[in-house]
C-alpha positions in Angstrom: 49.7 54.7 -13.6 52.0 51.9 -13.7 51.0 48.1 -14.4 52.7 45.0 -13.4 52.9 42.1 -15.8 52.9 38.6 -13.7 54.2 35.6 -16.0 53.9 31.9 -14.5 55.8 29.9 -16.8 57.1 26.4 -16.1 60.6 27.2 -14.9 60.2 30.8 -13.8 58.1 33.6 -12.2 59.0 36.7 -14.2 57.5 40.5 -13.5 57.9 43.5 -15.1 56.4 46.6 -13.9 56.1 49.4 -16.7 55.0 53.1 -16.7 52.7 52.8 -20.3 55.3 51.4 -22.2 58.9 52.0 -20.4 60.0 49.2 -18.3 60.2 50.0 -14.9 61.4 47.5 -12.8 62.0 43.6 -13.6 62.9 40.6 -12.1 62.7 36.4 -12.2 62.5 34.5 -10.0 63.2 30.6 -10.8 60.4 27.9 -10.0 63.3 26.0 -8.0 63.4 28.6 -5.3 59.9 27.8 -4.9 59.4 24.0 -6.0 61.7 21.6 -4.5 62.1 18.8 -6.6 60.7 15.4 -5.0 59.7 17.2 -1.4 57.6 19.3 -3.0 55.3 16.3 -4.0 54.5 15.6 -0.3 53.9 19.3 0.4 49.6 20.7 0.4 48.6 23.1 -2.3 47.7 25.5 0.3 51.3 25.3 1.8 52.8 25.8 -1.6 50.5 28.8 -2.4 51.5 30.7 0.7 55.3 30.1 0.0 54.6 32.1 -3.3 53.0 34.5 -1.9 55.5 35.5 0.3 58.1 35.2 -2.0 56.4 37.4 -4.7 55.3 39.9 -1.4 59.5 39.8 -0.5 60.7 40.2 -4.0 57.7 43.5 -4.8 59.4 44.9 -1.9 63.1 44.1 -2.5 62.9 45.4 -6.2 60.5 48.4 -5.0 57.7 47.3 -7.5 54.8 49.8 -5.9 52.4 49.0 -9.1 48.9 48.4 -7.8 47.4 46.7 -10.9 48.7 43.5 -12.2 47.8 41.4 -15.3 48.6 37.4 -14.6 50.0 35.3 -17.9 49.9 31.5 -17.7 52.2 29.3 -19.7 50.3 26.4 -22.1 50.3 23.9 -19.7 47.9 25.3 -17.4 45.5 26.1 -20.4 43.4 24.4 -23.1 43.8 25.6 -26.4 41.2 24.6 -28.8 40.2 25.7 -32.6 37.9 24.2 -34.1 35.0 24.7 -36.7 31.3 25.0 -36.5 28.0 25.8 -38.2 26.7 29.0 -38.2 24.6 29.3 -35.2 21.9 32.3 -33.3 23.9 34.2 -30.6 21.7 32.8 -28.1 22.8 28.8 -28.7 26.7 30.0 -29.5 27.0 29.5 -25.6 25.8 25.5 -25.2 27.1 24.7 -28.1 30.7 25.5 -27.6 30.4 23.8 -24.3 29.0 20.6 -26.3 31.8 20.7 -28.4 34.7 21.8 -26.1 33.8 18.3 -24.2 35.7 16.4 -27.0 38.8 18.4 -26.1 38.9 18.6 -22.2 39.8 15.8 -19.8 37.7 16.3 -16.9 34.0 17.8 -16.7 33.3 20.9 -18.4 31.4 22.5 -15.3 35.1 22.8 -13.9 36.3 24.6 -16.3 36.7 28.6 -16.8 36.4 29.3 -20.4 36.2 31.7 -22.7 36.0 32.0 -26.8 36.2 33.8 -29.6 34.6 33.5 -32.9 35.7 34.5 -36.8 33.2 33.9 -39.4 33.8 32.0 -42.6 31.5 33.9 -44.9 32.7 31.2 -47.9 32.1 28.3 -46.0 29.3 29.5 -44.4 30.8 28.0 -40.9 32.4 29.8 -37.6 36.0 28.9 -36.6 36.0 29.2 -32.9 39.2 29.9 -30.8 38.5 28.3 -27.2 40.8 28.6 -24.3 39.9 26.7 -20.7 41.1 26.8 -17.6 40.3 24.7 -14.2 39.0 26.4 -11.7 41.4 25.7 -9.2 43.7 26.8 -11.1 42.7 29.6 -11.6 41.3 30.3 -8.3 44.9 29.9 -6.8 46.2 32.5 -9.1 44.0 35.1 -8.0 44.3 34.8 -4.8 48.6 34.7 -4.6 47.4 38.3 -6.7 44.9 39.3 -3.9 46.7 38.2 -1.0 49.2 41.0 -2.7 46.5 43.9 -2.9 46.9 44.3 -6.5 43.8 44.6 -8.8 44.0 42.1 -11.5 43.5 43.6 -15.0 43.0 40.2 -17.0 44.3 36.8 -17.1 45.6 36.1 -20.6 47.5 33.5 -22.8 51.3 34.1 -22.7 51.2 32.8 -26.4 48.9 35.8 -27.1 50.4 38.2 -25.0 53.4 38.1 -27.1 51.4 39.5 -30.0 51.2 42.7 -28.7 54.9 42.9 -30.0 53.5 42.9 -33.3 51.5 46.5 -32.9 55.1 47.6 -30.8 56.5 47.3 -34.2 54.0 48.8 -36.4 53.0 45.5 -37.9 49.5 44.9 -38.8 49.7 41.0 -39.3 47.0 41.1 -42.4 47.0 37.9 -44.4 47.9 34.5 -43.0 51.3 35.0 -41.1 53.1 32.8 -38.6 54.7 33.9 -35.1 57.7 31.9 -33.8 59.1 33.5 -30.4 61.9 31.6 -29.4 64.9 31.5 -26.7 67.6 28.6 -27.0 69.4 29.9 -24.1 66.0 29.7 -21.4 64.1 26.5 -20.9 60.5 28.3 -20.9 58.3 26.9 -23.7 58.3 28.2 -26.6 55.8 29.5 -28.8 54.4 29.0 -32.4 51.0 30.6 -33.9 49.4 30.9 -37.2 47.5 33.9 -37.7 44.9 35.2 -39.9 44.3 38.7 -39.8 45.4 38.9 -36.5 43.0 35.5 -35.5 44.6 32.7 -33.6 44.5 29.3 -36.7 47.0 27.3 -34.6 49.1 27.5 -31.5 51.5 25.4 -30.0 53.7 25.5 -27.0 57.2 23.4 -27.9 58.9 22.6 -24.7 62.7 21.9 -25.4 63.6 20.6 -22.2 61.9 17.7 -19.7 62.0 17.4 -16.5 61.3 19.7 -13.1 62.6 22.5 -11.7 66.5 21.9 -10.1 66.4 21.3 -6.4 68.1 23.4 -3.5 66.4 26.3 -5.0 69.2 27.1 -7.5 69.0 27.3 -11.6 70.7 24.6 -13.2 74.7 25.2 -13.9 75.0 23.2 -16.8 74.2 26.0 -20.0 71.9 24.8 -22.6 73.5 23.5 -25.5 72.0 25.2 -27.8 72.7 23.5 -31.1 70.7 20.4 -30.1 67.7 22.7 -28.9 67.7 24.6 -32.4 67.4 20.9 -33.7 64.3 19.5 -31.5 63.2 23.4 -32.1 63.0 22.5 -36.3 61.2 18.9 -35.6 58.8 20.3 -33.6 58.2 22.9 -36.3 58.2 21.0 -39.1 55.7 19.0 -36.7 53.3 21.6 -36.1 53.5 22.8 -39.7 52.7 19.6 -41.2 49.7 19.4 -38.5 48.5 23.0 -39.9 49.0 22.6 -43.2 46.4 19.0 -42.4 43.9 21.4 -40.7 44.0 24.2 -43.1 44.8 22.9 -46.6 43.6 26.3 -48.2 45.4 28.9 -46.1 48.6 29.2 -47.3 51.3 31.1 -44.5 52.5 34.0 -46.4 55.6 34.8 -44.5 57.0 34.2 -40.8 57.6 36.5 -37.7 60.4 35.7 -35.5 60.8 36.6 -31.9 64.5 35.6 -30.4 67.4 36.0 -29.6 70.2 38.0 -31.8 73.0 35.0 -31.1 70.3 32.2 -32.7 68.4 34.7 -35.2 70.7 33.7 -38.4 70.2 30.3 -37.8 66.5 30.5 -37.2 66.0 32.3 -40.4 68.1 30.6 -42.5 65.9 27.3 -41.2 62.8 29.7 -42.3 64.0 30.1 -45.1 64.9 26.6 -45.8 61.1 25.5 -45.4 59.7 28.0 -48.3 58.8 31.2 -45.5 59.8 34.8 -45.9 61.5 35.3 -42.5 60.7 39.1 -40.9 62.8 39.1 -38.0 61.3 41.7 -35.1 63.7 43.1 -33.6 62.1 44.0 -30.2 65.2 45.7 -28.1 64.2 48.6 -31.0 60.6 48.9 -29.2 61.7 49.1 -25.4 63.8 52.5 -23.8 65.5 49.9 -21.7 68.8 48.2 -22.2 66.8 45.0 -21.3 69.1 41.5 -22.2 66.6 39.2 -24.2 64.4 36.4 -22.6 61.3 34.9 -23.5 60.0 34.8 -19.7 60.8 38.8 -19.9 59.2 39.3 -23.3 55.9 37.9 -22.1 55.4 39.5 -18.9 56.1 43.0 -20.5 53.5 42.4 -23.1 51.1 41.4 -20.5 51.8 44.4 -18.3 50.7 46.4 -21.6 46.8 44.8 -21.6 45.7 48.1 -20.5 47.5 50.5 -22.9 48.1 48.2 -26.1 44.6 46.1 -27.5 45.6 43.2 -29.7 43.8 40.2 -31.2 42.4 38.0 -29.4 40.4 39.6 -27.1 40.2 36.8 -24.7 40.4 37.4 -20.6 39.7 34.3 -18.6 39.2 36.8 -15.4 36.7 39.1 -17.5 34.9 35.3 -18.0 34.8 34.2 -14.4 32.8 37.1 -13.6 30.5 36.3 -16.2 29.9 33.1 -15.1 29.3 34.0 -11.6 27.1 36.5 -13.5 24.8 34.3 -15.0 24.9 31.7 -12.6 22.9 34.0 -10.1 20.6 35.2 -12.7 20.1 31.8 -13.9 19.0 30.9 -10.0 16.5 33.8 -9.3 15.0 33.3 -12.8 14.8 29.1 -12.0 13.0 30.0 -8.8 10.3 32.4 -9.2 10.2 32.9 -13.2 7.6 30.2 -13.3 6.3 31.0 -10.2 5.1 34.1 -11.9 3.6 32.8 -14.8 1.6 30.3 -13.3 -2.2 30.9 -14.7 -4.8 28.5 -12.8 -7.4 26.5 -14.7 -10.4 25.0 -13.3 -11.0 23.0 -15.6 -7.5 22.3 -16.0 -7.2 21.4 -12.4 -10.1 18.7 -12.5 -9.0 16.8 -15.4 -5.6 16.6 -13.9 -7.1 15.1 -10.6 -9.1 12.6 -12.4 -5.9 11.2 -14.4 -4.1 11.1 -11.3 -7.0 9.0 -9.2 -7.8 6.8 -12.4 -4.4 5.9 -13.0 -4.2 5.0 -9.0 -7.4 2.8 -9.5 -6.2 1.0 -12.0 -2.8 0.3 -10.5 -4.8 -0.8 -7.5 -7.0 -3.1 -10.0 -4.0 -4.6 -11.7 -2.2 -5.8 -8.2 -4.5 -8.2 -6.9 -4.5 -10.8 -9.3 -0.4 -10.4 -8.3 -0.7 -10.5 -4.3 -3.4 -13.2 -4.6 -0.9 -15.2 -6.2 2.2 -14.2 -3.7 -0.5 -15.1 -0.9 -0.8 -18.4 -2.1 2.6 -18.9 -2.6 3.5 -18.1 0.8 0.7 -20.6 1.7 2.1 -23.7 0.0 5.6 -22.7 1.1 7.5 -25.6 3.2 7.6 -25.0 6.8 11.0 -24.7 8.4 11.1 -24.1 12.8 13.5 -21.3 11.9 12.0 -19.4 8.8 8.3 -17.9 9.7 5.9 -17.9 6.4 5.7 -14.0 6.7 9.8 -13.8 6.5 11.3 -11.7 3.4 13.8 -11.9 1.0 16.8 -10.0 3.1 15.9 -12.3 6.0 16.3 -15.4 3.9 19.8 -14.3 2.3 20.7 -13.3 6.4 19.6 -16.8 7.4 21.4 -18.9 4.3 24.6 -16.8 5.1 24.6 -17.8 9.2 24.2 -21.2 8.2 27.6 -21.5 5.9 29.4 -19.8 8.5 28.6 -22.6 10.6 29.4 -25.1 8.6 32.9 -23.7 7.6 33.5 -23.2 11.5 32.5 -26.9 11.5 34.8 -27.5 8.7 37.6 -25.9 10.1 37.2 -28.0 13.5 37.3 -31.4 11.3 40.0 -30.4 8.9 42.0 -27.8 10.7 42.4 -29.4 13.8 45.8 -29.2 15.2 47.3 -32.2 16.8 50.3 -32.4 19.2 51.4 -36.0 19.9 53.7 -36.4 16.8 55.5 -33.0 18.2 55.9 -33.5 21.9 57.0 -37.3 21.2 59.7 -35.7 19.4 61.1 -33.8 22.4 62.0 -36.3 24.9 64.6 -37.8 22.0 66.4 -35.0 21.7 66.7 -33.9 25.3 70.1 -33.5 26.3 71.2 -34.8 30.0 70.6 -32.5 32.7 67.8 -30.2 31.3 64.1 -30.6 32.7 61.2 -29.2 31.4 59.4 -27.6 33.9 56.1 -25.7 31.7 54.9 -26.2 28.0 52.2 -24.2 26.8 50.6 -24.3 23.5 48.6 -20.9 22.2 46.9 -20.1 18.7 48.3 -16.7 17.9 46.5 -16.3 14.9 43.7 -18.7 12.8 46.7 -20.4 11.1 49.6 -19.6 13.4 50.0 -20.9 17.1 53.0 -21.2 19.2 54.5 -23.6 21.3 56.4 -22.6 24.8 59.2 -24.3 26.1 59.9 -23.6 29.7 62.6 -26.0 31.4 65.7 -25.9 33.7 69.2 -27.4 33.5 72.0 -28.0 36.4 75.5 -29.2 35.4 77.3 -27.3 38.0 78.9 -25.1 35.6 77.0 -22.0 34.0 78.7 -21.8 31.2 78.0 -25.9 29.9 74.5 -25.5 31.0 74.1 -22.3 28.4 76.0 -24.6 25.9 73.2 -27.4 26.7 70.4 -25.2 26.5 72.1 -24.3 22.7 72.6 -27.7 21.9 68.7 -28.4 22.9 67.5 -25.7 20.3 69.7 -27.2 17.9 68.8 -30.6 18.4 65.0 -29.3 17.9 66.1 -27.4 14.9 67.8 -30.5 13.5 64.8 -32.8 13.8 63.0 -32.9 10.4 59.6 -34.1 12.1 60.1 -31.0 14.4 60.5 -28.2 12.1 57.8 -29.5 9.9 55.5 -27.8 12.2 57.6 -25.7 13.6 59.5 -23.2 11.5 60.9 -20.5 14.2 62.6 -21.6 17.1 64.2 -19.3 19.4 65.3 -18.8 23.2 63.2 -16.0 24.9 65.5 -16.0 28.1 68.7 -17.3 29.7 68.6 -16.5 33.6 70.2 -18.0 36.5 67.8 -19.3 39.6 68.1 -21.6 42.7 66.4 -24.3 43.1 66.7 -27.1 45.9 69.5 -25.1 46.8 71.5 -24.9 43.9 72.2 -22.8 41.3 71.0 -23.7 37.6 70.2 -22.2 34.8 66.5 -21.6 33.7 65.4 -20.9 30.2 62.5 -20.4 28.1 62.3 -21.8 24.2 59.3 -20.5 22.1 58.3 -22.6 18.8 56.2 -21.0 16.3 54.2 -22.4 13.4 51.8 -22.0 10.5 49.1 -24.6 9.4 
């Protein structure tokens, strides 16, 4: 039956459909075609997770992918990758206290997260290293459903790091000792990968991302290539980075030699670099392993392995699908058992019954007892209080704050009418000095438009038997108002509303209005 591995890395969607172990069908599809750049931000998860699914949908049926089982692999940055040490402990308390300890490493609250571990005792130290991976909920909710909403039965949902191990039992290697993994591609920008192992047990793993930023826009790969020396040189920092890290953690466990996943046009330099740090470099050559003339790519490498979870086992035995079930598992026995295990158990006392009856009325008794020295007093209180026409002696504590906080508010509106008062004289003395001849004002209005904004209208008429100097007059009035310091003290914007031409007493002039407005 054939299988379909599903790998969501950060710049590309990459399936491989396989038949046991020949490769079937492949195909990737870039993260641009599907994230678009900055618009993407402003577009809802739910839109986003029904564009993938019809993209996946059209490209199963374009490449004629018919497999009806699928295993999803998530990149690094979707998980939480934890190892970490911890006393021998019974089975039973394993459970709550990985959870205890796995809140040190997680950045939001551990009931939403899906998690699952595995443990390798330490029979020297008498302690159990415990490999921990976590994902969010949501996260992993989405990536079922793009899966279901395609009919295919999920088979797990693994680590990409760890499904690249599987190439290790494709090339007949049984990883004994303490051995490190390096799968790398210069040429793609998907993260690459860097594990410790010890016989076959996750010490240490690392993603190393040799790129930043997101996904090009317009739904196209990037055209500029890689340049490849400069990512073989942030490759060796970050290595030397995550060896001097291990090497911290694990002072005793000494890496025998190195595994190396890549590329044949970047394998001699990536040895040679193994080399140079003190590693025997075993270069696995995977092209040897698969019947398919299949170019090499990182993003190819690890959906094949994951498309193999059914027919190849490897180390770790980790499936964050296998412990979402579990979960939902024990979170309905967990519910029945809260609700009627005590419920059953429950043995009646007489005796028992009686004695608790008598606490509970001797305890009330004695409350009772101990108040009325206390509401004596508060009577009296009350009693001597002094009487205000507004405040009753029965009135509480919220009525008091209530009453205190009407009061202020009419003193500030007091306030406000004593200090914010507006006054007019000063302004409208100004107007009838810079009046030009020929212009009446027929209206002024003043309004408050706001509680420290009001507005001044201007409403007038000029005659001059000419159109065109009484529009210049009604100009030179603004800028006569405009020109007066006292004037534009209070008044900051001054500008004419309308210009319209009227009769009046028989003639033709030229009406206006001028609006003022202010701030105080």
């Amino acid at each position: 039956m054939n299988s379909l591995g599903i790998y969501f890395g950060p710049k590309a969607i990459s399936m491989v459909e396989t038949e046991k172990k020949k490769v079937k069908n492949h195909n990737l599809i870039p993260q641009a075609a599907v994230y678009n750049g900055e618009l993407d931000k402003k577009v809802p998860a739910e839109v986003k997770t029904i564009e993938i699914i019809a993209l996946l949908k059209d490209e199963l049926r374009r490449n004629k992918m018919d497999a009806r089982e699928a295993t999803i692999c998530l990149s690094g940055r979707d998980l939480i990758i934890r190892t970490f040490q911890m006393p021998v402990l019974p089975r039973q308390e394993m459970q709550s206290a990985i959870n205890f300890e796995a809140k040190k490493y997680i950045p939001f609250k551990i009931e939403e997260v899906i998690a699952d571990f595995q443990i390798k005792l330490d029979r020297l130290s008498h302690t159990s290293l415990v490999l921990y991976i976590g994902i969010k909920k949501e996260t992993l909710d989405r990536h079922i459903s793009i899966l279901n909403q395609l009919d295919l039965k999920i088979n797990a949902v693994e680590y990409s790091a760890f499904s690249i191990l599987r190439c290790l039992k494709l090339a007949g290697l049984n990883g004994r000792g303490v051995v490190g993994v390096l799968a790398a591609d210069l040429k793609e920008e998907d993260e690459i990968n860097f594990m410790v192992l010890e016989d076959g047990f996750p010490l240490f793993s690392r993603d190393i991302s040799l790129t930043a930023g997101h996904p090009e826009p317009q739904g196209k790969l990037p055209e500029k290539p890689v340049n490849i020396p400069e990512a073989l040189e942030k490759l060796k920092n970050e290595t030397r980075v995550s060896l001097d890290y291990y090497h911290r953690k694990f002072p005793t466990k000494t890496i025998k030699k190195m595994y190396l996943l890549s590329c044949q046009e970047s394998r001699q330099d990536i040895v040679a670099f193994i080399t140079e740090l003190g590693f025997a470099a075993h270069f696995i050559d995977i092209a040897q392993t698969i019947d398919k003339s299949v170019p090499y790519a990182l993003t190819f490498l690890k959906a094949y392995c994951a498309s193999l979870s059914r027919v190849l086992k490897a180390e770790p035995k980790l499936n964050l699908l296998a412990a979402r079930e579990r979960l939902a598992v024990l979170k309905e026995k967990t519910g029945e058992k809260d609700l009627f295990a005590g419920l059953r158990d429950l043995r009646l006392d007489f005796r028992v019954v009686s004695l608790s009856i008598a606490i509970c009325l001797s305890t009330f008794i004695y409350g009772s007892y101990q108040k009325r020295p206390l509401q004596k007093e508060l009577a009296d209180i009350r009693s001597a209080r002094v009487q205000v026409a507004s405040v009753g002696q029965e009135t509480g504590y919220d009525e008091l704050v209530k009453e205190e906080l009407e009061r202020r508010q009419k003193i500030e509106n007091l306030d406000k009418l004593v200090k914010k008062q507006f006054y007019l004289t000063d302004q409208l003395n100004i107007i009838p000095r810079v009046l030009p001849a020929g212009v009446w004002l027929t209206q002024l209005t003043f309004r408050k438009v706001e509680d420290n904004r009001a507005e001044l209208t201007l409403q007038g008429r000029v005659y001059l038997a000419d159109s065109g100097q009484e529009i210049e007059t009604v100009n030179k009035f603004v800028s006569n108002l405009k020109g007066s310091p006292d004037f534009t003290r209070y008044y900051k914007n001054i500008n004419i509303v309308s210009l319209d031409r009227a009769q009046f007493a028989g003639e033709s002039s030229t009406s206006f209005v001028v609006t003022c407005g202010s701030s105080y």
